[in-house]
DSSP file (Angstrom, degrees, kcal/mol; ACC not computed):
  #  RESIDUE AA STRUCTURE BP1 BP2  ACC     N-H-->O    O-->H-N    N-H-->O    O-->H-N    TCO  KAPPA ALPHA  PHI   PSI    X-CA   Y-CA   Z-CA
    1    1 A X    >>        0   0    0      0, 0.0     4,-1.5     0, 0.0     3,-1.0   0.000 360.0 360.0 360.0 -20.3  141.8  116.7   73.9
    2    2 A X  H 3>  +     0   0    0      1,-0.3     4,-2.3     2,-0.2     3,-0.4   0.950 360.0  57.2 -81.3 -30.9  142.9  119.9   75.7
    3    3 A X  H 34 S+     0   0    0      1,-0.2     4,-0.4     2,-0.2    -1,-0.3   0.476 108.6  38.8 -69.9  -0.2  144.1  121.0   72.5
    4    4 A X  H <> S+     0   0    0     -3,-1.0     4,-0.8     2,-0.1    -1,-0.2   0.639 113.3  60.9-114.1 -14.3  140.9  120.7   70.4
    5    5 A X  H  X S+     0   0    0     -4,-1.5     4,-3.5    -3,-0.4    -2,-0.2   0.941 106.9  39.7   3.0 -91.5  139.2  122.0   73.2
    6    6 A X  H  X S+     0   0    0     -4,-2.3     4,-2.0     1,-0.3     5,-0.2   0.773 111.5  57.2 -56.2 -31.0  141.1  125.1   73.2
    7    7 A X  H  > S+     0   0    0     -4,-0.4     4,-2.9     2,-0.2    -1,-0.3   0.907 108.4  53.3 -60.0 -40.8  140.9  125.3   69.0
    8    8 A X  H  X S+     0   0    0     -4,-0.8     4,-1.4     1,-0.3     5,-0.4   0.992 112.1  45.8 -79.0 -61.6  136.7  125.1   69.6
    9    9 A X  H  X S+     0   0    0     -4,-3.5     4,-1.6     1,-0.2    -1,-0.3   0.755 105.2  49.6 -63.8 -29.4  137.1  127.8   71.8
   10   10 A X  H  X S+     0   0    0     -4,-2.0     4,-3.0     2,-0.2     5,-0.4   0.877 116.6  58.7 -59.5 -41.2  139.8  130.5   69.6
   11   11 A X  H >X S+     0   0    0     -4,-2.9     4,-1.7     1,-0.3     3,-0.5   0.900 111.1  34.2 -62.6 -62.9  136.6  129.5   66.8
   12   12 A X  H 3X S+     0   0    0     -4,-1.4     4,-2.0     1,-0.3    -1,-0.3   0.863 122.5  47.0 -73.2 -43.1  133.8  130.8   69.0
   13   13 A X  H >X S+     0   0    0     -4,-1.6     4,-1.5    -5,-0.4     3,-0.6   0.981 116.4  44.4 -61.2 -51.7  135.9  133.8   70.5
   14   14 A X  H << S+     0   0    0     -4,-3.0    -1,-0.2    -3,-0.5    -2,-0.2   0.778 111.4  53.4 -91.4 -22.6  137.1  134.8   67.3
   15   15 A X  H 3X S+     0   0    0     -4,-1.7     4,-1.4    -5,-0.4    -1,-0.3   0.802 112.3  49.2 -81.2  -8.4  133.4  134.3   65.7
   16   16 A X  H <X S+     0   0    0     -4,-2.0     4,-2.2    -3,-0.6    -2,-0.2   0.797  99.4  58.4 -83.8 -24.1  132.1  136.7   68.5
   17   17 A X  H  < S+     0   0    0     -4,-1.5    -1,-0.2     2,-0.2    -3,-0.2   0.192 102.6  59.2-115.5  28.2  134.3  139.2   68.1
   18   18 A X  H  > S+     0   0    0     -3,-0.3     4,-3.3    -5,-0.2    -2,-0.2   0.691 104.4  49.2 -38.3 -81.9  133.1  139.3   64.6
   19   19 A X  H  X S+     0   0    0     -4,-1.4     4,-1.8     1,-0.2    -2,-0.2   0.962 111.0  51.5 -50.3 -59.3  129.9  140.0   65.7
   20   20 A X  H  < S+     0   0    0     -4,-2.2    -1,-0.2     2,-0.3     4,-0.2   0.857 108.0  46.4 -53.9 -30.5  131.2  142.6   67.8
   21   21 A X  H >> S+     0   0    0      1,-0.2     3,-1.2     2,-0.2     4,-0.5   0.846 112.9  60.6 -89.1 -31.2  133.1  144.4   65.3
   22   22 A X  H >< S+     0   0    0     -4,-3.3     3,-0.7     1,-0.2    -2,-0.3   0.893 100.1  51.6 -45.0 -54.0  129.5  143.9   63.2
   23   23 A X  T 3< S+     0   0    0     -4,-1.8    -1,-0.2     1,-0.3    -2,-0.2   0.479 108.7  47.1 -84.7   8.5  127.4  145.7   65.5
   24   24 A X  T <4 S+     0   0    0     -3,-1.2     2,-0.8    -4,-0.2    -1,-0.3   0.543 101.5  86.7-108.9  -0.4  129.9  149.2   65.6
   25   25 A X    <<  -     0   0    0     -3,-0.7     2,-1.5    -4,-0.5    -1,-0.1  -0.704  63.2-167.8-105.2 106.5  129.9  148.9   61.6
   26   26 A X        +     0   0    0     -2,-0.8     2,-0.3     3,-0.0    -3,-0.1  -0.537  45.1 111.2-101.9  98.9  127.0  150.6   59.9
   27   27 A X  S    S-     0   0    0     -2,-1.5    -2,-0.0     1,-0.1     0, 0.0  -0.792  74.5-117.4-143.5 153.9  127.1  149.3   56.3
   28   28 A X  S >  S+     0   0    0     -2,-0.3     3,-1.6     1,-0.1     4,-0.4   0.767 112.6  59.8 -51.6 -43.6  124.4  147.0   54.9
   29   29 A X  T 3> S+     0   0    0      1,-0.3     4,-1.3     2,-0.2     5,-0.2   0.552  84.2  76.8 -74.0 -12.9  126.9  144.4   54.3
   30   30 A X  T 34 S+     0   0    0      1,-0.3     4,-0.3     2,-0.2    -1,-0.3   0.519  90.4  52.4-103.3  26.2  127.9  144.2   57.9
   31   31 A X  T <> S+     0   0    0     -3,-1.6     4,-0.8     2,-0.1    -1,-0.3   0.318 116.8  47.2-119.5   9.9  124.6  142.0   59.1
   32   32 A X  H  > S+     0   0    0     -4,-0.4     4,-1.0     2,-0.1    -2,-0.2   0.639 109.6  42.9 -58.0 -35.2  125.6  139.6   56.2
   33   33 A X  H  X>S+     0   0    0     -4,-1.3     4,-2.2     3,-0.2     5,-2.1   0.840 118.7  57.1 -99.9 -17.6  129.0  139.5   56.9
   34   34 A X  I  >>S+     0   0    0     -4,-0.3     4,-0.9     3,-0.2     5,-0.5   0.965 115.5  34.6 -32.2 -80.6  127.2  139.0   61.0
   35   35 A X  I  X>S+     0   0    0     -4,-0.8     4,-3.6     1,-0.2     5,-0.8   0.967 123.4  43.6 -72.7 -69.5  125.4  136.4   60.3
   36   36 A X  I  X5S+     0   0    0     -4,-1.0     4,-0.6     1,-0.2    -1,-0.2   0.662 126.5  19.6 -41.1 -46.0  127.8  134.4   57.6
   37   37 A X  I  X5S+     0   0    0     -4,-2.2     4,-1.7     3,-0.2     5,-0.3   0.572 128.6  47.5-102.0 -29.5  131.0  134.6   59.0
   38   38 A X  I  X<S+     0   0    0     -5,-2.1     4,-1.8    -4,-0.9    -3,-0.2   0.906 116.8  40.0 -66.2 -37.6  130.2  135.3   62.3
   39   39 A X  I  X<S+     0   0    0     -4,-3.6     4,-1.9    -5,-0.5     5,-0.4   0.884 113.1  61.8 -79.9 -47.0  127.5  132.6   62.9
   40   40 A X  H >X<S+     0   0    0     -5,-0.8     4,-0.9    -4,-0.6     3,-0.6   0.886 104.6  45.8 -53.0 -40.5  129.8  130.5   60.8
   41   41 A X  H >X S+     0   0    0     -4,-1.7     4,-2.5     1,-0.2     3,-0.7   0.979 114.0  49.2 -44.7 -69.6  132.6  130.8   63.5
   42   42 A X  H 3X S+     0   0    0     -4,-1.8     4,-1.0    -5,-0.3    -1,-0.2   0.569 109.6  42.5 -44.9 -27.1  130.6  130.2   65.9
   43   43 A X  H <X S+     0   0    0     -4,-1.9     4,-1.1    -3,-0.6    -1,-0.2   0.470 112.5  62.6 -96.3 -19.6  128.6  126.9   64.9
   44   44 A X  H <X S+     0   0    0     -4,-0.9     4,-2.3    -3,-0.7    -2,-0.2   0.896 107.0  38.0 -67.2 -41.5  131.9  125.9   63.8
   45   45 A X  H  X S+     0   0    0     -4,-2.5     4,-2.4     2,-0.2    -2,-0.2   0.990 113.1  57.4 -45.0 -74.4  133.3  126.1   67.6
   46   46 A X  H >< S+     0   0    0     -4,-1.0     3,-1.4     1,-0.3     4,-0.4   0.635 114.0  38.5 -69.5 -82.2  130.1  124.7   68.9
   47   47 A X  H >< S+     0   0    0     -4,-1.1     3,-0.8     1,-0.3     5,-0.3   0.595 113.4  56.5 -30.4 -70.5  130.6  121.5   66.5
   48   48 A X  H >< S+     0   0    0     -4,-2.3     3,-1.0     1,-0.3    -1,-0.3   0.860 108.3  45.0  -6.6 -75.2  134.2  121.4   67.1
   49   49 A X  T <X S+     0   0    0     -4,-2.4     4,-1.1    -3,-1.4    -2,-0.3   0.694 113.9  46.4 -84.6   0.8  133.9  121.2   70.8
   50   50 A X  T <4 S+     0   0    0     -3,-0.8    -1,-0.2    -4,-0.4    -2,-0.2   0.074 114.6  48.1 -93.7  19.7  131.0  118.4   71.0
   51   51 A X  T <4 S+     0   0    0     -3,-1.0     4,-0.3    -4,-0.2    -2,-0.1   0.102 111.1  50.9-118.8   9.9  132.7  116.4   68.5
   52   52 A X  T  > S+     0   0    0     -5,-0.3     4,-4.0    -4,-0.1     3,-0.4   0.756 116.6  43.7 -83.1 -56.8  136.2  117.0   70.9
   53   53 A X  H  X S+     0   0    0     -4,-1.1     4,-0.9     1,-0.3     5,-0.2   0.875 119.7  40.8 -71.0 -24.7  134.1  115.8   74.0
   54   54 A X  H  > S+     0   0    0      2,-0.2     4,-1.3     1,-0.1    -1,-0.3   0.767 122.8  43.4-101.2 -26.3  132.3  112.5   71.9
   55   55 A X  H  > S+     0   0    0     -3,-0.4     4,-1.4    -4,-0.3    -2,-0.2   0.757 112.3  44.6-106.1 -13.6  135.4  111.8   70.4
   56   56 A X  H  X S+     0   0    0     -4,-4.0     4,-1.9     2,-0.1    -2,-0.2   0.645 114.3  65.4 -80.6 -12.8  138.1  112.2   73.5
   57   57 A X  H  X S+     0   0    0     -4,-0.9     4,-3.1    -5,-0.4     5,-0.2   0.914 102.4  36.2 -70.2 -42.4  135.1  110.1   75.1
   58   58 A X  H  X S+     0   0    0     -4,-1.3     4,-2.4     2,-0.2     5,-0.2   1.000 116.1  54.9 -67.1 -44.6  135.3  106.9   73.1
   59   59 A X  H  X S+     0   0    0     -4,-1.4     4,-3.0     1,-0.2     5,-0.3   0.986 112.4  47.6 -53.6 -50.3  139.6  107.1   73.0
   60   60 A X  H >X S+     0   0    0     -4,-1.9     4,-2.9     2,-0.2     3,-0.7   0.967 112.7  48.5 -55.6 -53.0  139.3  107.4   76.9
   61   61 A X  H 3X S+     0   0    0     -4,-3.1     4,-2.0     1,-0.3    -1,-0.2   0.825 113.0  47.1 -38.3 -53.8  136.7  104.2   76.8
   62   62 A X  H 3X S+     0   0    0     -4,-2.4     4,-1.9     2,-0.2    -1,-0.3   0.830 113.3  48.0 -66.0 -43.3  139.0  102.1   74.5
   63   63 A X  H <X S+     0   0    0     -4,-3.0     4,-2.3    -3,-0.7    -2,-0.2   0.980 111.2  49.5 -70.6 -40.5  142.0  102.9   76.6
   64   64 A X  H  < S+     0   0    0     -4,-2.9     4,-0.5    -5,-0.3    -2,-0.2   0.794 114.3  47.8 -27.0 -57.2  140.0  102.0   79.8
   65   65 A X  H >X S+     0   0    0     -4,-2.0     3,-1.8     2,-0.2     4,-1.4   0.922 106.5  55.2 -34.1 -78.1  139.0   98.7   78.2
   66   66 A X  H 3< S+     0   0    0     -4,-1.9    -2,-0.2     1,-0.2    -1,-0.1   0.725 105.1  54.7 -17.7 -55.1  142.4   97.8   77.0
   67   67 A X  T 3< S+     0   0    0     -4,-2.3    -1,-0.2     1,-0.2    -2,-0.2   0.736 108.5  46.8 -42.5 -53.4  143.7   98.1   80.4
   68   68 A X  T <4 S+     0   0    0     -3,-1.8    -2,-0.2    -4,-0.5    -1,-0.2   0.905 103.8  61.8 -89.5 -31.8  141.1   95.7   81.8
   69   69 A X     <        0   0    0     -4,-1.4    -1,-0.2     1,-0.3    -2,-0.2   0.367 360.0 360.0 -40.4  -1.9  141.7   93.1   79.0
   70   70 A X              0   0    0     -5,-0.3    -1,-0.3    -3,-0.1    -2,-0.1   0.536 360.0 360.0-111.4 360.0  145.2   92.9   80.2
């Protein structure tokens, strides 16, 4: 889990400093490429890590379970 964790987080860092690199860039293009690839990074992260935390929840549950079935 710590490793998908940490992947959800490289997505959100990497979509922010997107964004960052967006706001010093004065082109048209670059609150397109803001919103699209930057927002994409970023909702990708955020998805990433609340389906790391729902899905390291149920594997913990099932081992928990196992354990008392024994």
């Amino acid at each position: 889990m710590g490793r998908r964790l940490r992947l959800a987080g490289i997505l959100v860092i990497t979509g922010l400093l997107v964004e960052a690199l967006c706001l010093v860039w004065s082109k048209p293009i670059a609150f397109v490429v803001l919103v699209c690839i930057g927002g994409a990074l970023i909702g990708l992260g955020v998805l990433f890590f609340l389906y790391s935390l729902v899905s390291g929840a149920s594997h913990t549950a099932d081992t928990s379970k196992a354990a008392l079935d024994k």
